[in-house]
Phi, psi and omega in degrees: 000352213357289187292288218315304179334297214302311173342273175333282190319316191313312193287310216283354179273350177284167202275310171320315199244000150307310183287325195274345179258001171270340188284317187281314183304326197252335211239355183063033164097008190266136164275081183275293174269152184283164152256003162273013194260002182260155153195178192333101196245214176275090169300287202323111123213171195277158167193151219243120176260136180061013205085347177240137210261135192219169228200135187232154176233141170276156139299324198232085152256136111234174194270121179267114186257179143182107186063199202277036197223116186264099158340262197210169172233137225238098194244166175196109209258102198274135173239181169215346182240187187277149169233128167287351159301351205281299161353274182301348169288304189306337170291311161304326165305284154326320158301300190307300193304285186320318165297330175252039183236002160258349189282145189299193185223133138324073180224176244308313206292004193081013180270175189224131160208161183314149177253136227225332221275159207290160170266162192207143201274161191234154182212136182227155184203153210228125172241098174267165200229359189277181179273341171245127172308140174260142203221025172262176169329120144256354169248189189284315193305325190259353194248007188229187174235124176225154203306138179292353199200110179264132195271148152207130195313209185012082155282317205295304191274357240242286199273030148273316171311305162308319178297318178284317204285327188242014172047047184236100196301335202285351182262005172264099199322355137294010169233020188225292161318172159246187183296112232044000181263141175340111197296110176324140204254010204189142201297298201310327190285334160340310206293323166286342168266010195255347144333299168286335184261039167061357174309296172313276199323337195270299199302350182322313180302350172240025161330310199289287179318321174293345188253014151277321184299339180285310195268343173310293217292283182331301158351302173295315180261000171257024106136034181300129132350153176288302212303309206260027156305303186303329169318284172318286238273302198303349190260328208281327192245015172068018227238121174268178213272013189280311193306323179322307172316313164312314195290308232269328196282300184340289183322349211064010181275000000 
């Protein structure tokens, strides 16, 4: 990227337009960080490929704070051209922060004991600048290659587990078979008759409910207030505060 890289990093390291594209990325433009709440974090580290030890730079981290309680760490990866790797680059970027949110500590007297300090989730966003759409991989799931239909023995006992475990009568092969017919040897074929008999189609009605319950939990861990998650929910989702209140108890709040 040469030139356009330095460009970028330059504007996007101030704390103001670092925050307004994370804000705009994760948050749907609600101003949850702050810029004073950011700060400086680690590009740099190493990691042994083959025996040899090689080196990697993130463009852009920071640490999302508030007082001595560190949130998330917070990246940002400028492209220009398309890469289908990307998913898995970002995953190094990301291991390496989690791996060294586990290396012992140093302290004063020269002991080495375990780091204790709370773990905190790391996001990384991809700002691509190129000219052609990209149509290449964004999860990890599209970047790698895996068998469309993975065979798995013990089907039987696989979904009696579910059925007890998640107290769902809908995981039981007397409600996914008929009456003689052979017990499926395999998740996918499960997964078709629970097709046909309209199961997938039923969890659909509680999509919505699932992307509220989703943005609490996300919320919850980057470490948002009850008050300003029901906020975030009643705006982002048309929710008035009794129904928000429902939500927010499900959720465990």
């Amino acid at each position: 990227m040469g030139e356009l890289d330095n460009t970028d990093k330059l504007l996007e390291d101030f704390n103001d337009v670092f925050s307004d594209i994370v804000n705009v990325t994760l948050f749907d433009g609600d101003k949850i960080i702050r810029e004073d709440e950011l700060t400086a974090g680690q590009e740099h580290s190493d990691y042994m490929f083959d025996g040899d030890l090689l080196a990697q730079d993130r463009d852009i981290c920071k640490h999302w704070t508030n007082g001595n309680v560190r949130f998330a760490l917070l990246g940002i990866e400028n492209q220009a051209t398309i890469d289908a790797d990307m998913p898995l680059r970002i995953i190094g970027y990301d291991g390496a922060e989690y791996r060294g949110q586990l290396f012992t500590i140093k302290t004063e007297d020269g002991s080495i004991r375990r780091n204790k300090n709370p773990r905190y989730p790391v996001v990384s966003i991809v700002v691509y600048f190129g000219k052609q759409e990209w149509k290449r991989p964004l999860r990890l799931l599209e970047a790698v290659d895996v068998p469309k239909r993975l065979e798995i023995v013990h089907v039987k006992e696989i979904m009696d587990l579910f059925k007890y475990a998640l107290k769902d009568d809908r995981f039981s092969l007397d409600n996914i078979t008929k009456s003689g017919e052979e017990v499926p040897n395999n998740m996918a074929s499960i997964v078709d008759e629970w097709i046909e008999k309209g199961v997938v189609q039923g969890m659909e009605k509680g999509k919505r409910e699932g992307a509220i319950l989703e943005n609490i939990e996300v919320s919850h861990e980057f470490g948002l207030s009850v008050c300003e998650i029901k906020s975030n929910i009643m705006k982002k989702f048309g929710l008035d505060a009794t129904t928000a209140d429902e939500y927010l108890k499900l959720a465990g709040m």
